[in-house]
C-alpha positions in Angstrom: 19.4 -30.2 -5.8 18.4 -28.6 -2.8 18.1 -24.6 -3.3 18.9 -21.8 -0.6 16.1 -19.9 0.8 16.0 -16.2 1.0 16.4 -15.7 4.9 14.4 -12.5 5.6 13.9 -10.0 8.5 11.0 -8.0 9.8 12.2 -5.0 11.6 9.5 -4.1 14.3 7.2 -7.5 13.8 4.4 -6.9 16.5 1.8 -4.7 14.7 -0.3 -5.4 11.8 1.6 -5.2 9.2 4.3 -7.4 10.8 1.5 -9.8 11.5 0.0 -9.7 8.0 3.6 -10.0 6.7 4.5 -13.2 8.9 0.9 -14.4 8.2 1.8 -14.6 4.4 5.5 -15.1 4.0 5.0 -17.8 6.4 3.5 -20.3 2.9 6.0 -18.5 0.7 8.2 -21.5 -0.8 11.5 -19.3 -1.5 11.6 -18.1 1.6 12.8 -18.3 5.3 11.6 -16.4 8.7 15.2 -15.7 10.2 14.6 -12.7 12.7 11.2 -11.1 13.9 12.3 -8.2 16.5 10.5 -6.1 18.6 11.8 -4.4 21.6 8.4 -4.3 23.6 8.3 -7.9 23.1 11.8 -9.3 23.1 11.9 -12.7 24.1 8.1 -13.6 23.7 7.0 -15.8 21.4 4.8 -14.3 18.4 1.6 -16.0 19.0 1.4 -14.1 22.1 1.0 -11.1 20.0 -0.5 -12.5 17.0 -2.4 -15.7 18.7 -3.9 -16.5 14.7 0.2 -17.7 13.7 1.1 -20.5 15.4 3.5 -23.6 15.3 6.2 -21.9 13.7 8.5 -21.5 17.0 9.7 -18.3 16.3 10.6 -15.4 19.5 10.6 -11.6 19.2 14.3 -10.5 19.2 15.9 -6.8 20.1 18.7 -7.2 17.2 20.8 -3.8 16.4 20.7 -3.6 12.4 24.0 -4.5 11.9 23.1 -8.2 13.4 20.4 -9.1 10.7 23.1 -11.1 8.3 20.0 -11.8 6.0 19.3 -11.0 2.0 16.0 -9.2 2.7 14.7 -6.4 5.5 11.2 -5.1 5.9 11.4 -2.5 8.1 7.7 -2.1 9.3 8.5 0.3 12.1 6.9 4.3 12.5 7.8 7.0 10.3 10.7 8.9 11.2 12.0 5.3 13.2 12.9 3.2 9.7 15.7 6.7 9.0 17.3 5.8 11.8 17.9 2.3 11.3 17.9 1.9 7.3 21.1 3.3 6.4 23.1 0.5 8.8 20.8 -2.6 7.6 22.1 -1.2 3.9 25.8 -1.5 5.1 25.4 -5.2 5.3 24.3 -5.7 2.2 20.4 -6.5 2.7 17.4 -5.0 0.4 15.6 -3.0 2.3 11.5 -2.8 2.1 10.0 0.3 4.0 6.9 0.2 5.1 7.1 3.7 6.7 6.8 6.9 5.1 10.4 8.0 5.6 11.4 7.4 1.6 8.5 7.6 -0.4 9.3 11.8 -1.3 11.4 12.3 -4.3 11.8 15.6 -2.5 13.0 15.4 2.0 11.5 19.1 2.2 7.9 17.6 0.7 8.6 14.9 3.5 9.8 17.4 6.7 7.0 19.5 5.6 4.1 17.2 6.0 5.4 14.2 8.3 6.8 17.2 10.7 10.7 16.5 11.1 13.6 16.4 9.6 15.0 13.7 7.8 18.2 12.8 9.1 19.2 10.3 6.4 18.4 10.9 2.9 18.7 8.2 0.5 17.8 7.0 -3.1 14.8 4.3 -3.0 12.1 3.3 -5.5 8.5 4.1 -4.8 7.4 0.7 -4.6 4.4 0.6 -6.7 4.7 -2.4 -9.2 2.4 -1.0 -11.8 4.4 1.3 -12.1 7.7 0.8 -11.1 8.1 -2.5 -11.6 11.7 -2.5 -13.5 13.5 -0.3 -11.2 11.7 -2.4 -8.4 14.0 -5.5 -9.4 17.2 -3.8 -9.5 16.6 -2.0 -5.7 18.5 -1.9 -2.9 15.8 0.6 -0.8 12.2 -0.1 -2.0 9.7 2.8 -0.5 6.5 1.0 0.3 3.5 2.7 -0.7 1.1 4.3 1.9 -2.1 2.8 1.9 -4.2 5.6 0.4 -1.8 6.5 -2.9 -2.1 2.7 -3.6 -5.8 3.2 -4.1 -5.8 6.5 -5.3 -3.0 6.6 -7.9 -4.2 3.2 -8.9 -8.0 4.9 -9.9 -6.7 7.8 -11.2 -3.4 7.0 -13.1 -4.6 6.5 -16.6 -6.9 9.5 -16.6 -3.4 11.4 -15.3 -1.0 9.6 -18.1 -3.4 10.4 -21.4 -4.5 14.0 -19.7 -8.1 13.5 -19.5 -8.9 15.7 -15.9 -7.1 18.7 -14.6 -8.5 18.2 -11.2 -9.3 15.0 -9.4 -11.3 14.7 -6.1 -9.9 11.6 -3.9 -12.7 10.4 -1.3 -11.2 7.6 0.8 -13.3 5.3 3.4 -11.2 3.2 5.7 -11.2 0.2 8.3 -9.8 1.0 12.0 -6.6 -1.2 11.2 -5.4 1.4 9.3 -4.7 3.6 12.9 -2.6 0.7 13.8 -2.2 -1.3 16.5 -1.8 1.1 19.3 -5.3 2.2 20.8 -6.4 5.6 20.2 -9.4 7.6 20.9 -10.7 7.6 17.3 -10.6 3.9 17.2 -12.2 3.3 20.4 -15.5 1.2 20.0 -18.1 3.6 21.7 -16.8 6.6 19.4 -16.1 4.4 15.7 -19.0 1.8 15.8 -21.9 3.1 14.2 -20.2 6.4 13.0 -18.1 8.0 10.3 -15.4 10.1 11.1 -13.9 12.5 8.2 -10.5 13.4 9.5 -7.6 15.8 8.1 -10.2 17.4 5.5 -6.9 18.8 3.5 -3.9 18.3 5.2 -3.2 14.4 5.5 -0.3 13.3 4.9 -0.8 10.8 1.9 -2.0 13.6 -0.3 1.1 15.0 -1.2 2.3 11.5 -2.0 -0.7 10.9 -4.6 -0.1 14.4 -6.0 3.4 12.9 -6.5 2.8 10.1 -8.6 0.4 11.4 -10.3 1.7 14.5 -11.1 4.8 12.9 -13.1 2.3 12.5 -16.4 0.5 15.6 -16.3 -0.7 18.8 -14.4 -3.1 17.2 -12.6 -3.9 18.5 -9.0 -5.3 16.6 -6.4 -7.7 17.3 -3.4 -7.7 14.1 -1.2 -10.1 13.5 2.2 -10.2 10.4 4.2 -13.4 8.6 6.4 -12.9 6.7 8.9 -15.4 3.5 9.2 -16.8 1.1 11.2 -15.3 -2.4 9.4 -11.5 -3.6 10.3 -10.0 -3.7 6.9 -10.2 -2.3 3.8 -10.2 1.1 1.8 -12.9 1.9 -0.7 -11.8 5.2 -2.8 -14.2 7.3 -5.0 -12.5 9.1 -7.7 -14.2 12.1 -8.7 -13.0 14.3 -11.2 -14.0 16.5 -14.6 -13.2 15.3 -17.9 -11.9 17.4 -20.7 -13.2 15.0 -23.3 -17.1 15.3 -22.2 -19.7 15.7 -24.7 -23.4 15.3 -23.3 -24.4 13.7 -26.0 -21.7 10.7 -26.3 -21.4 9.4 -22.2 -21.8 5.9 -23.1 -18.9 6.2 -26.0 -16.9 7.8 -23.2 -17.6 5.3 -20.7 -16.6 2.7 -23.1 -13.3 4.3 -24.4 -12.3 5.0 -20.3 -12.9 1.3 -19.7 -11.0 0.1 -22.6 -8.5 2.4 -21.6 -7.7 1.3 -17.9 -8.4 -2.6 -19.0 -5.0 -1.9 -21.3 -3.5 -0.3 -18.5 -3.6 -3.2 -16.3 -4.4 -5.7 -18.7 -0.8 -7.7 -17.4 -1.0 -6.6 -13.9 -1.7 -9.6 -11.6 -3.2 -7.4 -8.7 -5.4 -4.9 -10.5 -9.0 -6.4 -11.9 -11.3 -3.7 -13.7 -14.7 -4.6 -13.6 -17.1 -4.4 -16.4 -20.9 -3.5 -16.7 -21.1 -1.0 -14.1 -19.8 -3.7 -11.6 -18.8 -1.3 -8.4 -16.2 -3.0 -6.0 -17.1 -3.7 -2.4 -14.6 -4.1 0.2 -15.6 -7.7 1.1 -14.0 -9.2 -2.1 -10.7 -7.7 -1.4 -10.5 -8.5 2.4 -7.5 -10.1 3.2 -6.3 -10.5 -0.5 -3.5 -8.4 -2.4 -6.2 -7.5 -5.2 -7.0 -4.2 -6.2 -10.5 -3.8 -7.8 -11.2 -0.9 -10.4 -14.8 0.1 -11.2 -18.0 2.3 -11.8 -16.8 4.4 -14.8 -19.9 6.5 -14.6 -20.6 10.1 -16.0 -22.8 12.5 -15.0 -24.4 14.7 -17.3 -22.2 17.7 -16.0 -19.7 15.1 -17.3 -18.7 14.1 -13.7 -16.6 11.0 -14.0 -16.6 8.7 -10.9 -14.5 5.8 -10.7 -14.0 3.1 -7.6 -11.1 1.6 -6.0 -11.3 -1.1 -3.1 -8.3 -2.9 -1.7 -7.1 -4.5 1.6 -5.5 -1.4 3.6 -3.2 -4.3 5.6 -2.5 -6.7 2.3 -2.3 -4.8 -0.9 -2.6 -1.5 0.9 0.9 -2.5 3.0 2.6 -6.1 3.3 1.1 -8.0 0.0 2.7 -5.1 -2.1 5.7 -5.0 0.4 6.3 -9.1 -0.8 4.9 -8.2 -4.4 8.5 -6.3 -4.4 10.1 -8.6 -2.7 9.2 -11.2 -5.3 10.5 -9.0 -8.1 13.8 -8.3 -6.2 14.4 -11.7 -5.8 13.1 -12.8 -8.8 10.7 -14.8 -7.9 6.7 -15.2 -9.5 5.2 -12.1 -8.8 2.5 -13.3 -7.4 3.9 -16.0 -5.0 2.6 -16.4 -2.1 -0.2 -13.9 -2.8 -2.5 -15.8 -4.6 -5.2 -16.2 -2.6 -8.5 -14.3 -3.5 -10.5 -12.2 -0.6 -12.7 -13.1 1.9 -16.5 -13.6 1.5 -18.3 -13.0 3.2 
């Protein structure tokens, strides 16, 4: 018995995402490349854009919506693009995955206010964060990728948010050059990023309001969030920094203990998430190019400080790993196919 494959599209195939998205889904058992479009590239075939896939004689297309007769759409195209197009590729029937920014706000004026335009087509999607969200995940139509930051930061902070233990938390994000995309800009030009760090939107980027959100559902929690920019390609290391309500000088190591055991039964069935033990701190380099998140530190100060690490892949877990983790739960496939492979070391 031969079973069908789940024919897919990727809406707006020629940047990194698309690439990491092809790259993966390419070894994905379940599943079959059907249309790759780009209108800058119509007609060319992807290895001229992404010369590390080969042999799998696929083109760029420029398809209207309404032509992708698939079961699956990502949509990896720019914020305030994926509004425009999602509501036809809906009409036909397809799940939707977002990769942009367009439907991750339970609230449009949260969105219009920090993206900087109005949202012309408003619709119902799940925040695609499986340890959360998993449940709803499988019964989507419109699945809101995460941004790249909240995936770190909600995934570091969200048991201190769920059992109450900070009021305040302090998000610190480093991250690789992929994450400006593929166009070239004048941050991620070599003479200015190599050998430098560049803070950037001290309080105002975008991705703050969205960790505020998530976290936020559990308790009162506020969050300040500033992102680095870094000299390495991939990967965003977070640093969690926030103020217990439980601290007793004279009890860290009891503490440190009871937060460990706490976030290792948080994530104790999640496929993705690995808490490290001992003081183990994660790196970047055993995430790179994996769909792993890596939880760690769990030290307190003696002003009772807590500081806690997150390191993922900004392009796999942090974008189209997690964009296919939902797509395995919407189609009911293993959660983890196709995403099984650990990071790159060095």
């Amino acid at each position: 018995m031969v079973l069908k494959m789940t024919e897919i599209a990727i809406v707006g195939g020629s940047g990194y995402t698309g690439g990491e998205l092809i790259r993966i889904l390419e070894k994905h058992p379940h599943v079959d490349i059907k249309y790759i479009t780009s209108r800058k590239y119509a007609d060319v075939p992807i290895e001229k854009v992404h010369p590390n896939i080969r042999d799998l004689n696929l083109i760029f297309q420029d398809l209207n919506p309404k032509e992708l007769d698939v079961d699956v759409v990502f949509t990896a195209t720019p914020h305030g693009a994926s509004m425009k197009i999602v509501p036809e590729i809906l009409e036909t029937g397809a799940k939707v995955i977002d990769l942009s920014g367009d439907y991750r706000f339970k609230d449009m004026a949260t969105y219009e206010k920090w993206y900087g335009m109005d949202h012309i087509a408003p619709l119902k999607a799940v925040y695609g964060l499986p340890e959360i969200y998993r449940e709803d995940i499988k019964k989507a139509d419109l699945v809101a990728n995460p941004g790249c930051f909240p995936t770190g930061a909600i995934l570091a902070t969200l048991p201190l948010s769920k059992e109450k233990l900070v009021d305040n938390v302090i998000i610190d994000s480093k991250t690789g050059i992929s994450g400006g995309g593929v166009t070239p800009a004048e941050n991620f030009h070599f003479p200015n990023c190599s050998d430098n760090v560049i803070p950037y939107n001290l309080t105002s980027h975008r991705h703050m309001p969205e960790i505020q959100q998530e976290l936020g559902l559990y308790s009162k929690i506020k969050v300040s969030f500033t992102p680095h920019l870094v000299p390495v390609i991939r990967g965003i290391l977070t640093t969690s920094h926030s103020f217990l309500n439980i601290y007793d000088s004279s009890d860290i190591e009891s503490k440190k203990e009871y937060l460990l055991n706490l976030y290792k039964k948080q994530y104790k069935n999640e496929p993705f998430v690995k808490v490290l033990e001992n003081g183990e701190i994660p790196t970047l380099n055993a995430v790179r190019g994996s769909n792993f998140g890596h939880i760690g530190g769990f030290e307190i100060d003696e002003n009772g400080r807590l500081v806690i690490i997150s390191a993922i892949d900004n392009l796999v877990k942090g974008a189209s790993g997690q964009a296919i983790h939902n797509m395995n739960l919407i189609c009911g496939f293993k959660e983890n196919e196709a995403l099984e492979s650990y990071g790159m070391r060095p």
